[in-house]
PATI-409479 format. One line per 5 residues: number of its first residue (from 1); their letters; for each residue y, z, x of N, C-alpha, C. Coordinates in steps of 0.2 Angstrom, whole numbers. Each point is the difference from the previous one (the first is absolute). Example, Ala and Ser with C-alpha at 12.3 -4.5 7.8 and 13.67 -1.06 7.14 Angstrom:
residues 2
1) AS) -28:39:66:6:0:-4:6:0:4; 5:-4:-2:6:1:4:5:3:-4
//
This chain:
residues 333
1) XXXXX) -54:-324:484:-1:7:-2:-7:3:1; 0:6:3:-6:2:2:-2:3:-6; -7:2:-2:-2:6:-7:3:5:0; 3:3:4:6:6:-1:5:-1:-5; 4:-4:4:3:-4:-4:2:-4:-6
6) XXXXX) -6:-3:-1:0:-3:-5:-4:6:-6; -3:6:1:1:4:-4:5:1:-2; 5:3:3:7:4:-1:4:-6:-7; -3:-6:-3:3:-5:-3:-4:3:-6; -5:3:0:-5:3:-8:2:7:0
11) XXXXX) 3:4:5:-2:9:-2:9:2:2; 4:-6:3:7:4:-3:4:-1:-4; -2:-7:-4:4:-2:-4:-5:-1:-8; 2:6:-4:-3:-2:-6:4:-2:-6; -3:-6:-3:2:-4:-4:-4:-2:-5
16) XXXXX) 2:-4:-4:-6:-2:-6:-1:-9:2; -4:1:-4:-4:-8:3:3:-5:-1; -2:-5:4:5:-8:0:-2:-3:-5; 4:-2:-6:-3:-5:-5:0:-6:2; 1:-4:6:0:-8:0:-5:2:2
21) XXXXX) -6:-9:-3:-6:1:2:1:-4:7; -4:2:5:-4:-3:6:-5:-1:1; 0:-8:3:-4:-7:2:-5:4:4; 3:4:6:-5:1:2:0:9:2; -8:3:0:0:8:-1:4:2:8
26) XXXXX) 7:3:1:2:5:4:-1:4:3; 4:6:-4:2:7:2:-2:3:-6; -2:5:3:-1:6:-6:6:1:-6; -2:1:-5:6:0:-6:2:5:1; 7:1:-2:4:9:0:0:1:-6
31) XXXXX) -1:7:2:-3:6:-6:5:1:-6; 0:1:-6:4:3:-4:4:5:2; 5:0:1:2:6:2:8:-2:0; 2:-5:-2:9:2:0:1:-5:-7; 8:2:-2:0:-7:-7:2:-5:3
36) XXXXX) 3:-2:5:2:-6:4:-6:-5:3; 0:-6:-2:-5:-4:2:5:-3:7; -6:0:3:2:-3:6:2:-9:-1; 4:-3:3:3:-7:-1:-5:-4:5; -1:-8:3:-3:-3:3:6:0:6
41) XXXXX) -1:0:6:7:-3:5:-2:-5:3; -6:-2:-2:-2:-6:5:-7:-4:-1; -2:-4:-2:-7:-3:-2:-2:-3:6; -7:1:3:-4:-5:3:-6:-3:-4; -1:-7:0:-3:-4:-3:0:4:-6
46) XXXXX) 4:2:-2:0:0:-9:-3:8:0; -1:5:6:-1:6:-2:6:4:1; 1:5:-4:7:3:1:0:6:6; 3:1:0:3:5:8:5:4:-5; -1:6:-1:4:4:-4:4:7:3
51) XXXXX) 5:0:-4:7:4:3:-5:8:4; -4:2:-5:-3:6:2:-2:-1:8; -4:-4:2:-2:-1:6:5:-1:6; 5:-2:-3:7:-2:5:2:6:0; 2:2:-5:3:8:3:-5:4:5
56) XXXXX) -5:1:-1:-4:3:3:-1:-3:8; 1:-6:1:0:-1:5:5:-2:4; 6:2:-4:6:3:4:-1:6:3; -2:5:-6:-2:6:3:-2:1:9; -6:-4:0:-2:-1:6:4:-2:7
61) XXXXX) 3:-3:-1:4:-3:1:6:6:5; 4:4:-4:4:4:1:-2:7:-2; 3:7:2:0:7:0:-1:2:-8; -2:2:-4:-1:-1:-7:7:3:-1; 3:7:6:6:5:-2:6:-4:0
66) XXXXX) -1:-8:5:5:-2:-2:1:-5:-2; -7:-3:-5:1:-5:-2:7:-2:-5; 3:3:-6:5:-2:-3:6:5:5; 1:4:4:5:2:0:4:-2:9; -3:-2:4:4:-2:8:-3:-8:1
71) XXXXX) -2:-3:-4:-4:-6:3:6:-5:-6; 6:-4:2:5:-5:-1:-1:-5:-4; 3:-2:-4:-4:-7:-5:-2:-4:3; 4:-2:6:-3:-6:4:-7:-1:5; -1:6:1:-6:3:4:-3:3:-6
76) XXXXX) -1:0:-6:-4:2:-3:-3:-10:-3; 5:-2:-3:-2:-8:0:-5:-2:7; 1:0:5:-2:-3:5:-9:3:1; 0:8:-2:-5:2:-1:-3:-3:-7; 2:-1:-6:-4:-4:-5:-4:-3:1
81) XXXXX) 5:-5:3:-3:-6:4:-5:-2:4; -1:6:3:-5:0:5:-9:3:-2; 4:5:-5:-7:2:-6:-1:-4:-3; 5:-6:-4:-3:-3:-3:-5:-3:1; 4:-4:8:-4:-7:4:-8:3:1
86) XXXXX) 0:8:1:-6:2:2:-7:0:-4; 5:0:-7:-5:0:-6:-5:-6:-2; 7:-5:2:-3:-6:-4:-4:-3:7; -1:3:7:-2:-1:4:-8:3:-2; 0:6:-1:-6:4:-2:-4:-5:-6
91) XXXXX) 6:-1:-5:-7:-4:-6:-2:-7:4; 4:-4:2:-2:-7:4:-7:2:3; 1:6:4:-6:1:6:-6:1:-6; 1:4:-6:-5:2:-3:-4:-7:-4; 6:-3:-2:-5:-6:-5:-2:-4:4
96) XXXXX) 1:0:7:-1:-3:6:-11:1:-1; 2:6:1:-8:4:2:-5:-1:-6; 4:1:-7:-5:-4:-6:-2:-6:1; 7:-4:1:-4:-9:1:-8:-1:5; 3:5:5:-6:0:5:-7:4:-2
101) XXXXX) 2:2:-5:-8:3:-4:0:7:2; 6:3:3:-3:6:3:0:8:-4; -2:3:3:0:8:-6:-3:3:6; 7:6:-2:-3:8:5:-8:1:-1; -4:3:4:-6:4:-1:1:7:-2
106) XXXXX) -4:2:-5:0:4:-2:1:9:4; -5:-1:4:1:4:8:10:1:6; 2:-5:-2:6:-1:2:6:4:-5; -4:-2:-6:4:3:-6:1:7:0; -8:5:2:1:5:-1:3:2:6
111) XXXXX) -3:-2:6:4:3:5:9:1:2; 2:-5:-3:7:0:-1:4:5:-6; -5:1:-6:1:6:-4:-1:8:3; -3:-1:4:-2:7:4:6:0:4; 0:-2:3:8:-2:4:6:2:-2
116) XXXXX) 1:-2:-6:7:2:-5:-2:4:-3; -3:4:-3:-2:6:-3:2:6:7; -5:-3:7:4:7:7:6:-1:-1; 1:-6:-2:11:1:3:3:4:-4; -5:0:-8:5:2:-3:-2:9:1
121) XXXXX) -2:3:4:-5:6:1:-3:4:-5; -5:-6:-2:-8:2:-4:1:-3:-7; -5:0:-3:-2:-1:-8:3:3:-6; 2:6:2:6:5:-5:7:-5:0; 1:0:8:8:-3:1:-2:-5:-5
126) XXXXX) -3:-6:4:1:-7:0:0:0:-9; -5:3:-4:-1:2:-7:7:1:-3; 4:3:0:6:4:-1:4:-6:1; -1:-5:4:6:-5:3:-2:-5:-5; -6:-2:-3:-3:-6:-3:5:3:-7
131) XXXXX) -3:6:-2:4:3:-6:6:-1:-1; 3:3:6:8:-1:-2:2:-7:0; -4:-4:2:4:-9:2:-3:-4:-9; -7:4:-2:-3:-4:-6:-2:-4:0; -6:1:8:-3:-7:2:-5:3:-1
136) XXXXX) -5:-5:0:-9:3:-1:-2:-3:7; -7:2:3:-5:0:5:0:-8:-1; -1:-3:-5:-2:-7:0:5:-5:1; 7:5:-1:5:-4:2:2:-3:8; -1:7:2:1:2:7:-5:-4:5
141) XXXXX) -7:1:-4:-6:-4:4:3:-9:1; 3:-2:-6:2:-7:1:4:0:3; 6:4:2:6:-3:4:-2:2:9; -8:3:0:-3:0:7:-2:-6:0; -3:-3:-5:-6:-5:1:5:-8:2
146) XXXXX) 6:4:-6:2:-8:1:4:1:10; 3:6:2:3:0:6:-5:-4:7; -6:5:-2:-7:-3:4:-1:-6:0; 2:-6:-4:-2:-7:0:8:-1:5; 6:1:-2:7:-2:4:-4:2:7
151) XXXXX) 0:6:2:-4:2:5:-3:-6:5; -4:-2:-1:-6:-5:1:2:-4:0; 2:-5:-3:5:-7:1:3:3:4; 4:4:-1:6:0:8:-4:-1:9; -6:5:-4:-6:0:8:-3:-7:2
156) XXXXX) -2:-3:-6:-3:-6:-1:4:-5:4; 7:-2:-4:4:-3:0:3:0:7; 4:7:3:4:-1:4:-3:3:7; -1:7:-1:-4:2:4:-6:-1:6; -5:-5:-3:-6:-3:5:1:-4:4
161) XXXXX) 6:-5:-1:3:-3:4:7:0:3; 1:10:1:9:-6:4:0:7:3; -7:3:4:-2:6:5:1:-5:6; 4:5:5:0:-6:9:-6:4:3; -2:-6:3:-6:1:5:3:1:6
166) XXXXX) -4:6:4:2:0:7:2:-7:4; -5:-5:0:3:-4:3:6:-2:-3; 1:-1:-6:9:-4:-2:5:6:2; -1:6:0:2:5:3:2:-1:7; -5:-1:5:2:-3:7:5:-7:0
171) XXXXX) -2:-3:-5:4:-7:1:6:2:-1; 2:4:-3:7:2:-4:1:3:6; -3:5:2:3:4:7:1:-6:5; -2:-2:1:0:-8:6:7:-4:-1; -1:-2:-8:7:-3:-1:7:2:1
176) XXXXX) 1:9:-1:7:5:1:-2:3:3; -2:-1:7:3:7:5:6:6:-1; 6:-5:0:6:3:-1:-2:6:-5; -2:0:-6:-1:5:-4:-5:6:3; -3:2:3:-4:4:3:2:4:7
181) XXXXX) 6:-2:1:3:4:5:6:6:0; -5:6:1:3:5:-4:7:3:5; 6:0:-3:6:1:2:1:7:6; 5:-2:4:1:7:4:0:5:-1; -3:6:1:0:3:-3:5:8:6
186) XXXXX) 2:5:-4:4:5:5:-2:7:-2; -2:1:5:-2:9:0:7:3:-1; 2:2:-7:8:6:-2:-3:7:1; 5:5:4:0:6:-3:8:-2:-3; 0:8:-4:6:1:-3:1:8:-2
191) XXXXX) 7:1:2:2:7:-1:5:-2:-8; -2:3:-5:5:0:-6:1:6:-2; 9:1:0:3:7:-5:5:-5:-8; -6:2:-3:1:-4:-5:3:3:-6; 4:-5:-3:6:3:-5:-1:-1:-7
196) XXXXX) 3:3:-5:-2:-2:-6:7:-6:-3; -2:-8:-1:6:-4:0:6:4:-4; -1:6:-4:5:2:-5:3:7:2; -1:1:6:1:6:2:9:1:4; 2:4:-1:6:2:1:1:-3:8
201) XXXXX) 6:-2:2:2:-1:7:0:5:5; -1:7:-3:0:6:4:-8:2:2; -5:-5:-3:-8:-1:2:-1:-6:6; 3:-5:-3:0:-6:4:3:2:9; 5:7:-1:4:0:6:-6:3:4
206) XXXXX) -2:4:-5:-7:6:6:-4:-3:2; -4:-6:-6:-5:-4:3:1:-4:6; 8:-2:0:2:-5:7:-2:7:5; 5:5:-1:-2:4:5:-6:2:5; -4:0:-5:-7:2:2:-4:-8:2
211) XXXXX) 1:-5:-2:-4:-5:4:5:-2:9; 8:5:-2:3:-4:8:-5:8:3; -1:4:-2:-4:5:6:-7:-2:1; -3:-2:-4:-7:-4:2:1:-3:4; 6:-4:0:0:-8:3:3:5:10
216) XXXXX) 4:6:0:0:2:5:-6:3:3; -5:4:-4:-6:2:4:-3:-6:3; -2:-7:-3:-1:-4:4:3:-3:8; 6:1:-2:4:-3:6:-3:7:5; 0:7:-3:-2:2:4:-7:2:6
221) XXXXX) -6:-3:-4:-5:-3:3:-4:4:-4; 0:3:-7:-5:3:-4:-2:-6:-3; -7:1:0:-5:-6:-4:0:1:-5; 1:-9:-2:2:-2:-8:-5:4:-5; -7:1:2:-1:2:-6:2:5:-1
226) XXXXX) 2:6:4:0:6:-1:7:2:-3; 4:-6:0:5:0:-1:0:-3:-8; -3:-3:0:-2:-3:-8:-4:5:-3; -4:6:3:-4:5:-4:8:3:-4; 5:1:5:6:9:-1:2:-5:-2
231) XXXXX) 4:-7:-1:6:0:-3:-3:-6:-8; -2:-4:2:-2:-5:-6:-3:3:-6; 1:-2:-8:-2:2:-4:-2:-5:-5; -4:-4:4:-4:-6:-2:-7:2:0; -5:-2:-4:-8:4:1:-2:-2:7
236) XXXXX) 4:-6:3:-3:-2:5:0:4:6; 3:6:-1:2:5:5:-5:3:5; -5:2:-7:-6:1:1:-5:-2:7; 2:-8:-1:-4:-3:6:4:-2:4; 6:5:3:6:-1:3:5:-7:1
241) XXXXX) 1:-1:-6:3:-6:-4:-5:-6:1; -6:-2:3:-4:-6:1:1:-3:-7; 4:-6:0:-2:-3:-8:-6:-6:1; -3:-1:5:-5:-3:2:3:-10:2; -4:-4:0:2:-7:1:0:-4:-8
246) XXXXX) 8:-2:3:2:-5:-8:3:-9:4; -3:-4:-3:3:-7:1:7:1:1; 1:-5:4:7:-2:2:3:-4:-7; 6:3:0:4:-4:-7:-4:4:-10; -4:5:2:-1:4:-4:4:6:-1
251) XXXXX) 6:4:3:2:5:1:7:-1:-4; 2:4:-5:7:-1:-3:6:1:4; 5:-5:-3:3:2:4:6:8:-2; 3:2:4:2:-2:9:-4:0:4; -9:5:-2:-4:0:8:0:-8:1
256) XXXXX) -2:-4:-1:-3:-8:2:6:-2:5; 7:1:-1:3:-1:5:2:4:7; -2:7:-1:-1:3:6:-6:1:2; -6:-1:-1:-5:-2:2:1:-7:5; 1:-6:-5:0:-3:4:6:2:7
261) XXXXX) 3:2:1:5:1:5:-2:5:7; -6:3:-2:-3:6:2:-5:-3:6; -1:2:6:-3:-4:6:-6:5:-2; -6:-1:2:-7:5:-1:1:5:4; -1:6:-6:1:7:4:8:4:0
266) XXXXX) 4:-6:-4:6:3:1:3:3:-4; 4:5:-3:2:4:-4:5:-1:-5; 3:0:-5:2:-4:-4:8:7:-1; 6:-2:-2:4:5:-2:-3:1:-5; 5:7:-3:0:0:-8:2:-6:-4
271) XXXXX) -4:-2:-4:2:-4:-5:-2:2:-8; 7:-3:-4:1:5:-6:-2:-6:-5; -3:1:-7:-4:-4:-6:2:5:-4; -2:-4:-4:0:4:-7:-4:7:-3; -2:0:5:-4:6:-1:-1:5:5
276) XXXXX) 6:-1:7:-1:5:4:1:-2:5; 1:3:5:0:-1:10:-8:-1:1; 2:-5:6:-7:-2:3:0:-1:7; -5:1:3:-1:-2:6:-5:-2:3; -1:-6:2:-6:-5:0:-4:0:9
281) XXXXX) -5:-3:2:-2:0:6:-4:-3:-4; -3:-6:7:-8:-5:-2:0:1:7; -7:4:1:-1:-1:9:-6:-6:-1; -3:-3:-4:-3:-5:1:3:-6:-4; -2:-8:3:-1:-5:-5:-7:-2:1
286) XXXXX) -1:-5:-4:-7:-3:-1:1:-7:0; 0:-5:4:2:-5:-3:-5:-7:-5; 2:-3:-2:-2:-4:-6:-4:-2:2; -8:2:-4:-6:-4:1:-2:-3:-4; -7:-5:1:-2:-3:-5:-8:1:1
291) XXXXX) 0:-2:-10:-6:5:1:-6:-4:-4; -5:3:3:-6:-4:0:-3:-2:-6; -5:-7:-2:-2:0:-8:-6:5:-2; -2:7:7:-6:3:-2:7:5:-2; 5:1:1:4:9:-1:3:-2:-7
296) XXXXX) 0:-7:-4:5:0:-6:-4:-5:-4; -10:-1:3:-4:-6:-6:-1:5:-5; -1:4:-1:-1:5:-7:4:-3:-5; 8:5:2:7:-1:-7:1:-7:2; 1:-4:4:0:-9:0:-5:-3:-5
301) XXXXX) -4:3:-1:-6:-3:-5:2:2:-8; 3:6:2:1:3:-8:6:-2:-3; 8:-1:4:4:0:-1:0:-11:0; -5:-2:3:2:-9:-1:-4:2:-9; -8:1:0:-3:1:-9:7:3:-6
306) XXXXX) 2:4:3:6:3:-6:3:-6:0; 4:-2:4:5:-5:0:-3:-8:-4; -7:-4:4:-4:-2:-5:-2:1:-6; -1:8:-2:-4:-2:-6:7:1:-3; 4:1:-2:8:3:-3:2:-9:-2
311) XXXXX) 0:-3:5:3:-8:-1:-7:-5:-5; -7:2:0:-4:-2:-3:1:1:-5; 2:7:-3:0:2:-6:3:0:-5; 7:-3:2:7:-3:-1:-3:-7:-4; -4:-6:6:-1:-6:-1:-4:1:-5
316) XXXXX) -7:4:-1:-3:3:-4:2:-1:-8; 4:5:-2:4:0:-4:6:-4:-4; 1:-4:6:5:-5:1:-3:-6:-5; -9:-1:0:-5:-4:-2:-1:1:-6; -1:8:-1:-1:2:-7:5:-2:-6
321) XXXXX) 9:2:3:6:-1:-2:-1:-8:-4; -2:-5:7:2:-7:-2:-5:-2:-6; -5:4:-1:-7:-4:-5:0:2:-5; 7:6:-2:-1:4:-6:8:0:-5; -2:2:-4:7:-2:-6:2:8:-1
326) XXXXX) 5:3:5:6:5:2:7:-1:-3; -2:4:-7:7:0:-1:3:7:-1; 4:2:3:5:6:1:5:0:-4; 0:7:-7:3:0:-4:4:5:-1; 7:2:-1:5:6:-2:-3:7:1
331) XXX) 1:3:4:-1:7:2:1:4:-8; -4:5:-2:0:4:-4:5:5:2; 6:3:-6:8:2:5:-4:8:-5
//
């Protein structure tokens, strides 16, 4: 969880403080402010993980408007689950960054308070929000300070090492060609008199009508576009149906099947969907090429790092999981 985030676990969920004591200093305490103490749903190494946090990072999670009312018990369970694991994820990383001696800089501190104070729009707002939640400055200070060490371990930790270098970038590019060859591609126009799926059959009848008189202007020898300005009611009309160049086997069907059937340049009957008469033309193809490691080493470098760093982080925490005493207990109902 980013400091956004892991704010949202101190300023929307106010509760009164955790009586079980803990081994080691956490999370900021929750403020007095309800009669229900919050329960433990899960200890790492002997520090508690409390229901307040979990709800709160369900919140996160899902629409706040529909957290109790369109979101299914089974899908709401599944989401737990995944708050939970995130949580006791967050403390590992943090006791993590203690063992290692580490502590935010005071500099880092404030700047991150500057930060959540713009979001929440100024000193008045953010003031009003601490009040209504009955949290203090010094509460809030700590649930930066402690996020700012998770932070760092994760930068430490995963981060520094699992960025691809250009060259393992080319070697990847070297070992799959096949993945870099960008599909055929087909220049569509389209003329559409489009219907509403729920419109009476005596709309349906005028829109066939009006796409079979399109479709006879063409036989005539009036150019598509100009015939896609007068009859089609698609925005594309505008640019005299040009829907521009889409991959082969990217088009819904029916077009995909008349498209393919369509010799370049040639004109398609009416064809009726779900939403109207159509009439297709591709006066170009493009055929399938392959493409260079200078047109795709950028996102090939960024998208191999996501995909590394994602699996390191996993193992990462996979490390923390196996060294630490995780025990997962009864959701608070």
């Amino acid at each position: 969880m980013n400091v956004a985030v892991c704010l949202s676990l101190v300023l929307v969920v106010a509760v009164p403080p955790v009586a079980a004591q803990q081994p080691v200093p956490s999370h900021a305490p929750a403020p007095a402010a309800s009669a229900s103490a919050p329960t433990e749903v899960a200890r790492v190494n002997g520090v508690a993980v409390t229901s307040d946090r979990l709800a709160a990072a369900l919140s996160a999670l899902i629409p706040q408007e529909s957290f109790h009312r369109n979101v299914d018990a089974h899908r709401m369970a599944e989401l737990r689950t995944r708050a939970l694991s995130s949580l006791v994820d967050d403390e590992l990383a943090y006791q993590d960054g203690l063992r290692r001696g580490w502590r935010a800089a005071p500099a880092d501190v404030r700047k991150a308070w500057d930060q959540t104070v713009a979001r929440y729009g100024g000193p008045a707002s953010f003031t009003s929000a601490l009040r209504q939640s009955g949290l203090s400055r010094a509460s809030v200070e700590q649930e930066i300070t402690r996020q700012l060490l998770v932070e760092r371990n994760y930068n430490e930790s995963v981060m520094k090492s699992c960025r691809v270098t250009p060259a393992e970038a080319q070697h990847f590019f070297g070992e799959h060609p096949e993945r870099f060859v960008e599909p055929e591609q087909l220049h569509v126009l389209a003329i559409t008199v489009g219907v509403n799926p729920s419109s009476p059959p005596s709309a349906w009848a005028e829109a066939k009508a009006r796409a079979a008189q399109a479709r006879a202007a063409l036989d005539e020898g009036t150019a598509f576009d100009v015939v896609a300005r007068t009859y089609s009611t698609d925005p594309s009309r505008e640019k005299g149906g040009d829907m521009g160049f889409v991959h082969r086997g990217s088009l819904a069907s029916p077009f995909e099947e008349v498209v393919e059937r369509l010799s370049t340049g040639g004109t398609s009957a009416v064809v009726e969907s779900l939403y109207g008469y159509h009439i297709l033309r591709v006066p170009e193809v493009r055929p399938a090429q392959a493409r260079s490691f200078e047109q795709v080493s950028a996102t090939l470098a960024t998208d191999l790092s996501a995909t590394r760093c994602a699996e390191r982080k996993v193992a990462w925490l996979s490390e923390l999981r196996a060294a630490a005493r995780v025990q997962l207990l009864e959701p608070a109902q």
